[in-house]
N, C-alpha and C positions, 0 to 999 in steps of 0.2 A: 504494500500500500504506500504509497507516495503522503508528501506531508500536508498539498493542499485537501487530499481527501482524506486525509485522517483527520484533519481540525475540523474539516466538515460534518464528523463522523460525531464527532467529541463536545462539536454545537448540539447538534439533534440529540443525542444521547443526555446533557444535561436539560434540554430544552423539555424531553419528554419526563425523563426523572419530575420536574416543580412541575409537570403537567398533574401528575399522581392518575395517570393512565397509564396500569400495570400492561398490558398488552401493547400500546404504542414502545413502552421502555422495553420488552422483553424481544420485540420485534426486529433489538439491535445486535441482539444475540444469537447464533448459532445453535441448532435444538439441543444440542448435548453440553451445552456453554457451561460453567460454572462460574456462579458470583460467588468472592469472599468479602463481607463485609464485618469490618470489624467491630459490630453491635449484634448483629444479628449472627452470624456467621456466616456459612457455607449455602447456596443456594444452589440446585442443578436443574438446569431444563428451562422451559422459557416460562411454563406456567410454574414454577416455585419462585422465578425471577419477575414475575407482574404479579404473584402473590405479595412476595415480601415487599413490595416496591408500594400497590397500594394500601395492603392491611399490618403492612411495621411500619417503613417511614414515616407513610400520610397517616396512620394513624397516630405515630405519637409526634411526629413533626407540624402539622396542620398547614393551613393555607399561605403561608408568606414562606415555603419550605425554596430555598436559589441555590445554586448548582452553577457554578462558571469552573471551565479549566483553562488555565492558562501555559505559556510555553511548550504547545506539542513539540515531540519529538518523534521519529518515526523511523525505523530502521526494519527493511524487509515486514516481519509477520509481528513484532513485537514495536510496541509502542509507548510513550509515557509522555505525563505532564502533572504538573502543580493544579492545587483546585483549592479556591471557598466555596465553602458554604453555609449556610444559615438557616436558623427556623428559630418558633417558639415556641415552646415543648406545649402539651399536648396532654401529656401525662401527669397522668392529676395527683402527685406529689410534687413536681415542678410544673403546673398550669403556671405559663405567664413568663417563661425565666426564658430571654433572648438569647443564643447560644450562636458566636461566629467561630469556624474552626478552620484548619488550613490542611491538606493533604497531598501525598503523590499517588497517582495511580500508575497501573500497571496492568497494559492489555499486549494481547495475544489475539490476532485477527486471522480470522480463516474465511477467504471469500468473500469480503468484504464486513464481514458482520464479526462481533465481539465473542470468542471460542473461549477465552479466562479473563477476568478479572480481580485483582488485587489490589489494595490501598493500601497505605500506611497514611494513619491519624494519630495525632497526639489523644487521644481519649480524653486523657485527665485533665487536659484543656477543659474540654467539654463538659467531664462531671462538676469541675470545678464553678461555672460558670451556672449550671444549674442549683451548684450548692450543697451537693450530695453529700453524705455525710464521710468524715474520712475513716472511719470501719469499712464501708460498704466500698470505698473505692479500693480500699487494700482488697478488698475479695473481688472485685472485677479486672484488679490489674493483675492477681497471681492466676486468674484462670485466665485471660489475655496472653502473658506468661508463658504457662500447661499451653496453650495453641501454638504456638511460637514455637515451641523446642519439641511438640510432638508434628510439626509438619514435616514432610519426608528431603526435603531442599535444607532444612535445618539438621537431621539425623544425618542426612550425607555430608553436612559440612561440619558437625564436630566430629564425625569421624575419620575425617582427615587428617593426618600430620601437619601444625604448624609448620609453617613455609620458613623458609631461611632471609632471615633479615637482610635487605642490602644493607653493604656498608656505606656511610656517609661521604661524601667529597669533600 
């Protein structure tokens, strides 16, 4: 995929996400696609991906829910860029609490349409901001965590031999 139609790709895709129309968002996806979202988790298939899109997000994100990526990048089948986004929770221990956060994503394109997706979010930005208490955040960061060192890109890489330091000039 080239980089003017991957920005193209990565407009429509956040445009349809603040639409909170799971089947336009899910349409960006390849049938067998998998979303990793780091609140919800793992998502497979396109109707788990317009499920979670409008009965998690839109549910606990509500109507002012914005999505912009900015800096695509775009190399053959894998692609990436920085993104905000914002809402007002939704969920009625933080109804009302404005939450802006900043991420990277990371897609995998096959034939035009979105085959994996992955992000990295600060979270605790985000608990923060809604105010969550910091018990609760210590037990969503150590299962955040548990996800992190039990995915298989993470087992394959601590089991690797640390690599040999260059020496300095």
């Amino acid at each position: 995929m080239d980089h003017d139609s991957f920005a193209r790709l990565l407009n429509d895709f956040t445009l349809s996400a603040e639409s909170g129309d799971g089947a336009r968002f899910a349409a960006h996806f390849t049938e067998d696609a998998v979303y990793h979202d780091y609140i919800y988790g793992a998502h497979k298939g396109r109707a788990e991906i317009a499920h979670m899109m409008e009965h998690l997000f839109h549910r606990d994100a509500g109507d002012d829910y914005r999505w912009e990526m900015f800096d695509p990048v775009c190399h053959g089948d894998m692609g990436y860029a920085w993104s905000l986004s914002s809402f007002t929770s939704t969920v009625p221990k933080f109804a009302g609490q404005f939450v802006v956060i900043d991420g990277m994503s990371r897609f995998i394109v096959r034939d035009g349409l979105i085959a994996e997706y992955r992000e990295s979010v600060n979270g605790g930005v985000a608990m923060a901001q809604l105010g969550v208490e910091p018990e609760r955040m210590v037990k969503i960061l150590k299962r955040w965590s548990g996800w992190l060192r039990e995915r298989p890109e993470t087992v394959d890489y601590l089991s690797r031999s640390r690599r040999a330091k260059v020496p300095s000039k």
